[in-house]
N, CA, C and O atoms as a printed pandas DataFrame, in Angstrom:
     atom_number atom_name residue_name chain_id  residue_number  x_coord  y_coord  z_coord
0              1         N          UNK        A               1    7.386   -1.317   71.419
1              2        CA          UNK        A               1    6.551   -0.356   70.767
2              3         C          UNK        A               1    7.267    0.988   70.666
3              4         O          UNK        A               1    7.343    1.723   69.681
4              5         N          UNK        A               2    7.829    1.176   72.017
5              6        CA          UNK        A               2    8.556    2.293   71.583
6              7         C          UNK        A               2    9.960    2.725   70.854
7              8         O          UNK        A               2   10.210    3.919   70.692
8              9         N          UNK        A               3   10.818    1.754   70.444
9             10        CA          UNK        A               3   11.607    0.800   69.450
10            11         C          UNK        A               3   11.356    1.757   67.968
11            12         O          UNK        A               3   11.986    2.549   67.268
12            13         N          UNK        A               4    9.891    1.049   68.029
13            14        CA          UNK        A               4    9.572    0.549   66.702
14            15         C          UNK        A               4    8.920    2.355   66.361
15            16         O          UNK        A               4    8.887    2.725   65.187
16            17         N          UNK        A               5    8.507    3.210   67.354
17            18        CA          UNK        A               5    7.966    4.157   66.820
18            19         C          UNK        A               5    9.418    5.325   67.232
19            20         O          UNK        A               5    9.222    6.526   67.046
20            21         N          UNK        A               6   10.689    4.898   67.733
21            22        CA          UNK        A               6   11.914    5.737   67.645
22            23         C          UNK        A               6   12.541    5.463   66.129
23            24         O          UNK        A               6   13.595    6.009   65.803
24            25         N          UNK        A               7   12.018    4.819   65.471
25            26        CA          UNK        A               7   12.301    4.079   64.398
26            27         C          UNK        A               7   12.057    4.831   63.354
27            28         O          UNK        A               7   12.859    4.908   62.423
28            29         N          UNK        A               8   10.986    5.440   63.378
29            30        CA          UNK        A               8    9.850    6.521   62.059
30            31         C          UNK        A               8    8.773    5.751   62.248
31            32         O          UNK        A               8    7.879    6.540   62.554
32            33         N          UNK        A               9    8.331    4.633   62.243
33            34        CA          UNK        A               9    7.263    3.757   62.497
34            35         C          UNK        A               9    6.321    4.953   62.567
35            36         O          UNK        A               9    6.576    6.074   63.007
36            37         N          UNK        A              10    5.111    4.467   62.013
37            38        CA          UNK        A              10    3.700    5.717   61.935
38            39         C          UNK        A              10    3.018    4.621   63.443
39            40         O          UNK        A              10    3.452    3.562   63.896
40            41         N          UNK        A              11    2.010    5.338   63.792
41            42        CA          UNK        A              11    1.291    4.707   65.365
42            43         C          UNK        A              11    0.548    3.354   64.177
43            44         O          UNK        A              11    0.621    2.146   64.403
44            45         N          UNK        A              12   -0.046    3.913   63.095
45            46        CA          UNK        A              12   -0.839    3.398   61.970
46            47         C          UNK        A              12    0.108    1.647   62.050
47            48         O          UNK        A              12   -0.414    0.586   62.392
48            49         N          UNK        A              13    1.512    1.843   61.636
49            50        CA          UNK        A              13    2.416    0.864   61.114
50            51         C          UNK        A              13    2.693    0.158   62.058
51            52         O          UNK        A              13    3.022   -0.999   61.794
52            53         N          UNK        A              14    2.661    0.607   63.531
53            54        CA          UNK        A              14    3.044   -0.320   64.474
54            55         C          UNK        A              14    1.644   -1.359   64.873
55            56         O          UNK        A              14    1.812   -2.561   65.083
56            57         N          UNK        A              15    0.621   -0.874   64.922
57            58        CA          UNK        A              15   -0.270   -1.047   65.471
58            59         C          UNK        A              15   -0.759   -1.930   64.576
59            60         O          UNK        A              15   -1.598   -2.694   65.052
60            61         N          UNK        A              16   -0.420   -2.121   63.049
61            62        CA          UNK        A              16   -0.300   -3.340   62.271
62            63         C          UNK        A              16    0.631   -4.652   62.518
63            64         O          UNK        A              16    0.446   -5.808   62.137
64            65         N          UNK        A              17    1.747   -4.064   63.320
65            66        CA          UNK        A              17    2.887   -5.226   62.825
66            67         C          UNK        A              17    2.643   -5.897   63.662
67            68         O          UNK        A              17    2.958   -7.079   63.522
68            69         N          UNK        A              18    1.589   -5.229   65.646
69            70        CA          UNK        A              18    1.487   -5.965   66.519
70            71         C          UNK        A              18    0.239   -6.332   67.014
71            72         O          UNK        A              18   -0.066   -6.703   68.147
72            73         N          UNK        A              19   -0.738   -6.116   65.591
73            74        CA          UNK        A              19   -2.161   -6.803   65.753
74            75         C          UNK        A              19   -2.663   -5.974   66.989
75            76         O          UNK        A              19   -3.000   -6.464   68.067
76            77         N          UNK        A              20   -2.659   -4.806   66.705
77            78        CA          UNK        A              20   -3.184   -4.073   67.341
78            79         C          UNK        A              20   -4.029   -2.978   67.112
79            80         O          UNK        A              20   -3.952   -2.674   65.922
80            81         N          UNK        A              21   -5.262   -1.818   68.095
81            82        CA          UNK        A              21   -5.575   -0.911   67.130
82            83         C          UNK        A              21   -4.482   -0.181   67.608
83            84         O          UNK        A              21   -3.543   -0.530   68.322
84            85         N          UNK        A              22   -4.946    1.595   66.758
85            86        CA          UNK        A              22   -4.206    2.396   66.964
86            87         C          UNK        A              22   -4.129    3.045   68.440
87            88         O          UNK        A              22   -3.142    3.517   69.005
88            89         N          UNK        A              23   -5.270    2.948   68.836
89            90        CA          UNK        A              23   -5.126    3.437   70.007
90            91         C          UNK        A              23   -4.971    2.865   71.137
91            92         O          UNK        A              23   -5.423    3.601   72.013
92            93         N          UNK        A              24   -4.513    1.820   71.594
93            94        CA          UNK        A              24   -3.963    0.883   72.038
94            95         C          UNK        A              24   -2.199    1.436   72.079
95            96         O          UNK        A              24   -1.569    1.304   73.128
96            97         N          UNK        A              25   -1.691    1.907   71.119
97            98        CA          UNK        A              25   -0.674    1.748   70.443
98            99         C          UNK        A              25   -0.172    3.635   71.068
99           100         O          UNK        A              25    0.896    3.922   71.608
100          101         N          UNK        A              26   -0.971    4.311   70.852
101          102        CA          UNK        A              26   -1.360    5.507   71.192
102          103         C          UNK        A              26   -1.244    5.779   73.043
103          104         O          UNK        A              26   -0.566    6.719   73.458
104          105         N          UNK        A              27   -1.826    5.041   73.807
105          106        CA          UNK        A              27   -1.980    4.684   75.580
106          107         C          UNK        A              27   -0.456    4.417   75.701
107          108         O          UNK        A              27    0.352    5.089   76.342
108          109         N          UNK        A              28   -0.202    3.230   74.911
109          110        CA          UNK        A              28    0.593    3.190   75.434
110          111         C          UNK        A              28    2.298    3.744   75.391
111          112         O          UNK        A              28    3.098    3.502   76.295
112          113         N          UNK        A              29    2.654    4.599   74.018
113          114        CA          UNK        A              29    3.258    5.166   73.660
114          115         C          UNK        A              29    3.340    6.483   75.059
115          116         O          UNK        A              29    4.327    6.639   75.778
116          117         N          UNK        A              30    2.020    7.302   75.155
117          118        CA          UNK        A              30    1.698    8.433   75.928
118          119         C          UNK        A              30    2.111    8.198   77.387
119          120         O          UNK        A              30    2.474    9.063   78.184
120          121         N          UNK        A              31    1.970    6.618   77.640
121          122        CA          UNK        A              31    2.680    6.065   79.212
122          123         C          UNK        A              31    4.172    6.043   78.920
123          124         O          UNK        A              31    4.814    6.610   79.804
124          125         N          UNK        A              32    5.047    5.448   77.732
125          126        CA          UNK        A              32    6.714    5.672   77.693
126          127         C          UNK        A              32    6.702    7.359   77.895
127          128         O          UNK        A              32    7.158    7.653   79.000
128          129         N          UNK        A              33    6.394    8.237   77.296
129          130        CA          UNK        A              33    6.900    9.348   77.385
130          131         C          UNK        A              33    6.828    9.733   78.776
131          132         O          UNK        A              33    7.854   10.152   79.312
132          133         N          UNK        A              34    5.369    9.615   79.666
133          134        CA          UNK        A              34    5.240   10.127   80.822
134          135         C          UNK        A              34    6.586    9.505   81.553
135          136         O          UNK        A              34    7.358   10.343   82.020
136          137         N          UNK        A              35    7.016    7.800   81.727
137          138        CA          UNK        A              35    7.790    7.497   82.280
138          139         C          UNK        A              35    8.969    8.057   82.060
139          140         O          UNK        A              35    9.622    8.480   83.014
140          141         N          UNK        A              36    9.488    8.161   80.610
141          142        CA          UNK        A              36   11.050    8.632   80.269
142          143         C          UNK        A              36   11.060   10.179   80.257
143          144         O          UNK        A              36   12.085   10.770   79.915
144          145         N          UNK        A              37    9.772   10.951   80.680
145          146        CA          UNK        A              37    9.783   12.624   81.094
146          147         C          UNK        A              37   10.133   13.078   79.837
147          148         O          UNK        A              37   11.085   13.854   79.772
148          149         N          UNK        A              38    9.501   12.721   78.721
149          150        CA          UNK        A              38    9.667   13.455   77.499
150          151         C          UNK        A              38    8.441   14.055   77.142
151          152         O          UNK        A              38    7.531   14.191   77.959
152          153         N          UNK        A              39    8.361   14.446   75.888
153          154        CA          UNK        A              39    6.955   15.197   75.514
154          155         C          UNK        A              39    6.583   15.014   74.309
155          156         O          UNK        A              39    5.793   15.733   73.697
156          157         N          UNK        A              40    7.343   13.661   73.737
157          158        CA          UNK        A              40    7.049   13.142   72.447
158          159         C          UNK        A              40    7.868   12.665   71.279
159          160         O          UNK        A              40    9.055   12.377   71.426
160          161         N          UNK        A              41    7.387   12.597   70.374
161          162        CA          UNK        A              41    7.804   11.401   69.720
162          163         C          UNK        A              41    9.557   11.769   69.188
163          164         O          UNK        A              41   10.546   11.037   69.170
164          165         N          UNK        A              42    9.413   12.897   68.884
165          166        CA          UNK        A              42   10.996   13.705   68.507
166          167         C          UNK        A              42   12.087   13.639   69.631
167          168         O          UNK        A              42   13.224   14.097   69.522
168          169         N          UNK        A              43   11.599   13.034   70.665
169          170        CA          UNK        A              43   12.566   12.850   71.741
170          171         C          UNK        A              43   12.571   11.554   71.943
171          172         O          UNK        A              43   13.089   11.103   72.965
172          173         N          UNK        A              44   12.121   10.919   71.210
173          174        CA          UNK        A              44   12.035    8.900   71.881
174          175         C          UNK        A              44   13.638    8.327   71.264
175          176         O          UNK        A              44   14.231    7.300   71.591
176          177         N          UNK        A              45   13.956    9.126   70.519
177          178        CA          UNK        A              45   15.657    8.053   70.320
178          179         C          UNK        A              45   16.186    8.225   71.221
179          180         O          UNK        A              45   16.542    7.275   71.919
180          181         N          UNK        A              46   16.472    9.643   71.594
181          182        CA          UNK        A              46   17.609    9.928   72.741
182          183         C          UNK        A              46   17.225    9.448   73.536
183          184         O          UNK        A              46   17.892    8.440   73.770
184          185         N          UNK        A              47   15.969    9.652   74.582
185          186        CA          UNK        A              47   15.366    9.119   75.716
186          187         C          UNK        A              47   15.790    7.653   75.957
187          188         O          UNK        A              47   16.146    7.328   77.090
188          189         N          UNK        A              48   15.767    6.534   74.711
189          190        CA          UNK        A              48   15.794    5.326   74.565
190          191         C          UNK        A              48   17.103    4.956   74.353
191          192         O          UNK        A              48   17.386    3.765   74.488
192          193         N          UNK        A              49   18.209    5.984   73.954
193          194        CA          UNK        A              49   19.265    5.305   73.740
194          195         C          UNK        A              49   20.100    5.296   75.160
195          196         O          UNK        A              49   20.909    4.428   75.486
196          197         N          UNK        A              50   19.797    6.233   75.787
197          198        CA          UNK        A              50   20.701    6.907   76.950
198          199         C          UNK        A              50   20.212    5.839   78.068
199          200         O          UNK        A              50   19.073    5.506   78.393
200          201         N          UNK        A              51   21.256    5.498   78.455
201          202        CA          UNK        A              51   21.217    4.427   79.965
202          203         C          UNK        A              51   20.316    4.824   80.967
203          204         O          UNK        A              51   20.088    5.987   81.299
204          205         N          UNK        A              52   19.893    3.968   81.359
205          206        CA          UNK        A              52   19.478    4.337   82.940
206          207         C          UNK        A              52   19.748    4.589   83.789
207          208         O          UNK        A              52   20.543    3.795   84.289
208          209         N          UNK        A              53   19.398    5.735   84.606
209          210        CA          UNK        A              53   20.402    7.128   85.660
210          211         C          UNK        A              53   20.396    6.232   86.905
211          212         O          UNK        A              53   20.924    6.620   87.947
């Protein structure tokens, strides 16, 4: 999910591709950031590309 929304993916587009609602899609997006200590969506490539410390 978080892939697909480092991607441009809208919450709208993911939450289609994985038979899901949006807010579903939304929880759990808001749990990657808390884990990878970001503050949103403009930071999910780097966060995601960079190895684990």
């Amino acid at each position: 999910m978080a892939r697909l929304a480092a991607d441009g993916r809208t919450n709208r587009d993911i939450a289609q591709a994985l038979f899901l609602t949006t807010r579903t899609v939304e929880a759990h997006l808001t749990a990657s950031y808390r884990k990878l200590a970001i503050r949103g969506r403009a930071q999910l490539s780097a966060a995601i590309a960079e190895p684990p410390a």
